[in-house]
C-alpha positions in Angstrom: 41.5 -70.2 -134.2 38.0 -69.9 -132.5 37.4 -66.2 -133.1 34.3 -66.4 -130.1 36.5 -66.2 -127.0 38.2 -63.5 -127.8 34.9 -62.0 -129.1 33.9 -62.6 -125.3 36.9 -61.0 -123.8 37.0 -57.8 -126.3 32.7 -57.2 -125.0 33.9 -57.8 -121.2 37.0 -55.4 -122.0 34.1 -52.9 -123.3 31.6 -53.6 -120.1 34.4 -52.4 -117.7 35.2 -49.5 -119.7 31.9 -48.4 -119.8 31.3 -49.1 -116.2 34.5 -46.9 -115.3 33.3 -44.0 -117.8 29.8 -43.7 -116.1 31.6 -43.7 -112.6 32.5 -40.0 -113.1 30.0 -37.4 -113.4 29.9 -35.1 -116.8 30.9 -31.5 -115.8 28.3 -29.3 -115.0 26.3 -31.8 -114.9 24.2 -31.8 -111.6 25.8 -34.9 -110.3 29.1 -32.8 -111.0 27.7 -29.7 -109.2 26.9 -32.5 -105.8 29.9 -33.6 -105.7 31.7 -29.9 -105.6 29.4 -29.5 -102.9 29.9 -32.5 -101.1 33.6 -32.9 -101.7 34.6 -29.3 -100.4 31.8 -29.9 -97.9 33.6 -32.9 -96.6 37.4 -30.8 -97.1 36.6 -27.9 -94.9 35.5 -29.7 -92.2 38.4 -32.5 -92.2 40.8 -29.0 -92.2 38.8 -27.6 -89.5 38.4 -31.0 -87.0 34.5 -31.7 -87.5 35.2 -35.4 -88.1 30.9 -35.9 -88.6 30.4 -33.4 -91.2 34.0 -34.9 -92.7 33.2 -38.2 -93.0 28.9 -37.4 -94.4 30.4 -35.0 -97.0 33.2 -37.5 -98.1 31.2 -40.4 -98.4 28.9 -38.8 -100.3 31.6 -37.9 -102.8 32.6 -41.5 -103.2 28.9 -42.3 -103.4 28.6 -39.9 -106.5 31.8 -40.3 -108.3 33.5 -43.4 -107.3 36.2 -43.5 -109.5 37.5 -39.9 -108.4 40.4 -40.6 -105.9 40.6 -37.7 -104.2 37.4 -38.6 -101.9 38.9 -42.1 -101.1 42.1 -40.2 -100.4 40.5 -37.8 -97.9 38.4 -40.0 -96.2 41.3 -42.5 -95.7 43.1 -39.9 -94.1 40.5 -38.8 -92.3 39.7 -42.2 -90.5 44.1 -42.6 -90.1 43.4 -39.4 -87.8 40.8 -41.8 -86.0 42.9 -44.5 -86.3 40.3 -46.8 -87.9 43.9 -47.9 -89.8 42.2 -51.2 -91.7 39.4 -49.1 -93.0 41.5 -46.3 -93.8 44.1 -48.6 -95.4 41.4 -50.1 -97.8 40.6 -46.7 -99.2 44.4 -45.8 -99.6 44.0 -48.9 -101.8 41.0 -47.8 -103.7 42.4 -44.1 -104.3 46.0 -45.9 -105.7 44.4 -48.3 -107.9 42.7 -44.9 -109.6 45.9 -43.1 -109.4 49.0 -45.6 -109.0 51.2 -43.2 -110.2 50.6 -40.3 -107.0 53.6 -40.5 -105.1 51.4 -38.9 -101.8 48.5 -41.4 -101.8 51.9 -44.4 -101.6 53.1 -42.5 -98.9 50.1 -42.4 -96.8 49.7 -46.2 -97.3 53.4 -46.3 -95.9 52.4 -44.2 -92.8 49.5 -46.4 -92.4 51.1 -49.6 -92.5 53.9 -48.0 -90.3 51.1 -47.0 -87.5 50.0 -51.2 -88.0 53.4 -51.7 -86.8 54.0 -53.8 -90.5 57.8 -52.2 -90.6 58.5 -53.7 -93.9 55.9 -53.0 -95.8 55.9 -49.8 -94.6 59.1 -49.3 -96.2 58.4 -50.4 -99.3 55.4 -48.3 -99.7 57.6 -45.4 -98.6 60.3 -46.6 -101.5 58.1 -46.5 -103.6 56.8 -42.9 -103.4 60.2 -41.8 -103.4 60.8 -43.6 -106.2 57.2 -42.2 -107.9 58.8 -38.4 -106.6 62.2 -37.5 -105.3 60.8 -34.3 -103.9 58.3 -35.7 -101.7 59.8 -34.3 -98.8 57.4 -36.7 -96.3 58.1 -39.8 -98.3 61.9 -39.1 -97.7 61.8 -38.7 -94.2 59.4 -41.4 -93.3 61.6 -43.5 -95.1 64.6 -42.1 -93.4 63.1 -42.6 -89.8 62.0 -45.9 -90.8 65.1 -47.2 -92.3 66.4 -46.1 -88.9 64.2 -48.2 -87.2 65.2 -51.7 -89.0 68.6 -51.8 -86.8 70.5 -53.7 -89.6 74.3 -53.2 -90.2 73.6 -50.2 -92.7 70.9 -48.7 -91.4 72.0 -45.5 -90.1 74.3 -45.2 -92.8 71.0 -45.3 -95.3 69.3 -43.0 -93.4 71.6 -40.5 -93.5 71.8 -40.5 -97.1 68.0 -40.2 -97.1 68.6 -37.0 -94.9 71.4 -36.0 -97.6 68.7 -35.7 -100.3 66.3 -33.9 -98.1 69.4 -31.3 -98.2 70.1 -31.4 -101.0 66.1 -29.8 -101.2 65.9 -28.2 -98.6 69.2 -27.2 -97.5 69.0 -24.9 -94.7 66.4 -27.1 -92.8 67.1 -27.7 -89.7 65.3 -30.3 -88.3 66.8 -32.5 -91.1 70.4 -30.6 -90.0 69.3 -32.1 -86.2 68.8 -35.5 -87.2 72.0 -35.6 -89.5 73.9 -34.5 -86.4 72.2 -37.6 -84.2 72.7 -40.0 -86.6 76.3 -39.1 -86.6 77.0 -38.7 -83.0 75.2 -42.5 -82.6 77.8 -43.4 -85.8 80.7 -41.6 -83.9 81.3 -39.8 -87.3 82.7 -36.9 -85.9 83.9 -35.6 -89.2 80.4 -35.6 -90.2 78.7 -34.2 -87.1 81.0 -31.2 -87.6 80.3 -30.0 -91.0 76.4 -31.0 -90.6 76.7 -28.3 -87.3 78.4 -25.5 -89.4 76.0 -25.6 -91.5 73.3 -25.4 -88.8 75.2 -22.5 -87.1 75.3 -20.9 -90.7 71.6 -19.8 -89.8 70.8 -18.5 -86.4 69.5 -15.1 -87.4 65.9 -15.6 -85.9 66.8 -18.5 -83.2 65.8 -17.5 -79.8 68.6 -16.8 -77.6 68.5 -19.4 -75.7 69.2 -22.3 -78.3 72.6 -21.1 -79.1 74.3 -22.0 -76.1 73.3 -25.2 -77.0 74.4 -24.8 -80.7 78.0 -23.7 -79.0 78.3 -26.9 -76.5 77.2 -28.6 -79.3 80.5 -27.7 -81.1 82.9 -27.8 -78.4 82.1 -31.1 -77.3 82.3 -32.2 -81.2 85.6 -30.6 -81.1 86.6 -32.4 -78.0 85.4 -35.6 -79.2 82.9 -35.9 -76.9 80.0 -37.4 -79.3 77.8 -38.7 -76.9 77.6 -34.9 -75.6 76.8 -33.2 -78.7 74.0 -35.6 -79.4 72.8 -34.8 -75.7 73.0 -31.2 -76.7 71.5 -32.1 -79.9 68.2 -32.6 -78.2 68.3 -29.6 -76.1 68.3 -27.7 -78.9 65.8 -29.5 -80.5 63.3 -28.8 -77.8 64.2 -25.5 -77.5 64.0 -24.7 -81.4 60.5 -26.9 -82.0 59.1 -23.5 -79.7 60.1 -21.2 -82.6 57.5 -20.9 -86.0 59.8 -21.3 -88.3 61.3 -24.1 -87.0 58.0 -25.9 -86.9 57.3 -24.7 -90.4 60.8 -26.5 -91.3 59.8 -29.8 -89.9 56.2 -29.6 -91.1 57.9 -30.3 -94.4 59.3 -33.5 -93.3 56.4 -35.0 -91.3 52.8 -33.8 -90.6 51.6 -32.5 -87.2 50.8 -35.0 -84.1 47.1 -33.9 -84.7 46.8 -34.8 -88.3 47.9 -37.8 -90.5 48.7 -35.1 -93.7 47.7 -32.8 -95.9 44.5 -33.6 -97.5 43.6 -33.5 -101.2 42.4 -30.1 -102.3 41.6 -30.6 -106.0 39.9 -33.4 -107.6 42.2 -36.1 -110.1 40.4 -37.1 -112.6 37.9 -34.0 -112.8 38.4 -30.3 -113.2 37.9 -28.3 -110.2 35.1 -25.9 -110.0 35.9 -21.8 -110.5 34.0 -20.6 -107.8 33.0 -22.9 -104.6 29.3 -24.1 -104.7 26.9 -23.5 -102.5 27.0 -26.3 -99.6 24.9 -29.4 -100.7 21.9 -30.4 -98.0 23.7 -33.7 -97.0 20.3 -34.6 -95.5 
């Protein structure tokens, strides 16, 4: 056997390792020390809306540590906010090739692909981080409204058994309660649009007075058989709930705000976080 190709491949094998090794900074190192700085630079003001100051102090962080997802990660979600969806996509790509195994970073490729209008892929990205985490609420539901969306002969029915594991979770939430009901009004399961408003009715402690007239058509016209009803009454209380904090906390489990594409990265991967916050880095 000649012994000098796989001499050749063993010394390439070693150049890549070496090249991935020197792409993270030693800690407390002062390459380590900029990219505290720059990172948490780059994380307050992606939190707080200042897209420039975002997007400088991110870059850098890539730029010092490449091989540290969590930069790629927040700057990918930072330009999905600016919907500059190929470039953001791209990074998604770069943060999951350093951590294929985060369930969140799949997800946000999902929601990416979904805002491309690429359905299917979408899908399986969002498969995927349920399958990498079955309690990544976000996951669940994107797949859930996206398995809606298909229109094949069993969508609805998956998608309600996406919404049944989101209960089984999160059991008293009730935007995920709302959307079982929907599903099963548009299913004309009215043995399952009843129990899934019980259990809605089970907590109306802190609703607003005026959602539970709604909750009460709601029942009467499930009782009557009147489906198409309750899911019109469905939506009233919907928009009369999404008014209320809690409520809003609820579905911010499920799906992040209009404004923002998620919840960033807060603590590095592949590095220990610092203690204490540095002192902001002079990005120059």
């Amino acid at each position: 056997m000649n012994k000098k190709p796989i001499a050749a491949i063993v010394l390439l094998l070693s150049f890549f390792g070496c090249g991935q090794h020197s792409a993270l900074p030693a800690v407390g190192s002062k390459e380590y020390r900029d990219l505290c700085s720059a990172f948490y630079l780059g994380l307050a003001a992606l939190q707080s809306g200042e897209d420039v100051n975002a997007r400088k102090g991110l870059t850098r962080a890539t730029e010092i540590a490449p091989d540290e997802p969590a930069g790629w990660a927040n700057l990918a979600l930072l330009e999905t906010r600016q919907q500059e969806l190929d470039a953001a996509y791209l990074k998604f790509e770069k943060a999951r090739a350093l951590a294929p195994e985060d369930s969140r970073i799949e997800g946000f490729l999902g929601l990416v692909e979904s805002k491309r209008g690429n359905l299917a892929a979408a899908v399986a990205h969002y498969q995927k981080a349920v399958a990498l985490d079955g309690t990544n609420l976000q996951a669940i539901y994107s797949l859930a409204v996206e398995t809606e969306r298909q229109q094949t002969a069993t969508s609805d029915t998956d998608a309600l058994n996406l919404l049944d594991r989101i209960l089984k979770l999160r059991p008293q939430s009730e935007p995920a309660l709302l959307d079982v009901i929907r599903l099963a009004a548009k299913r004309n399961d009215a043995v399952r649009l009843k129990a899934a408003a019980t259990l809605l009715g089970a907590n109306t402690g802190g609703w607003p007075e005026a959602a539970k007239p709604y909750l009460d058509r709601l029942k009467q016209s499930a009782a009557g058989g009147d489906l198409r009803d309750a899911a019109i009454q469905t939506q009233f209380l919907r928009n009369t709930l999404i008014r209320e904090p809690s409520f809003r906390r609820s579905l911010g489990e499920l799906k992040a705000p209009a404004t923002s594409a998620g919840e960033p990265f807060l603590k590095f991967f592949k590095l220990p976080s610092p203690t204490s916050e540095p002192a902001p880095m002079d990005m120059g």
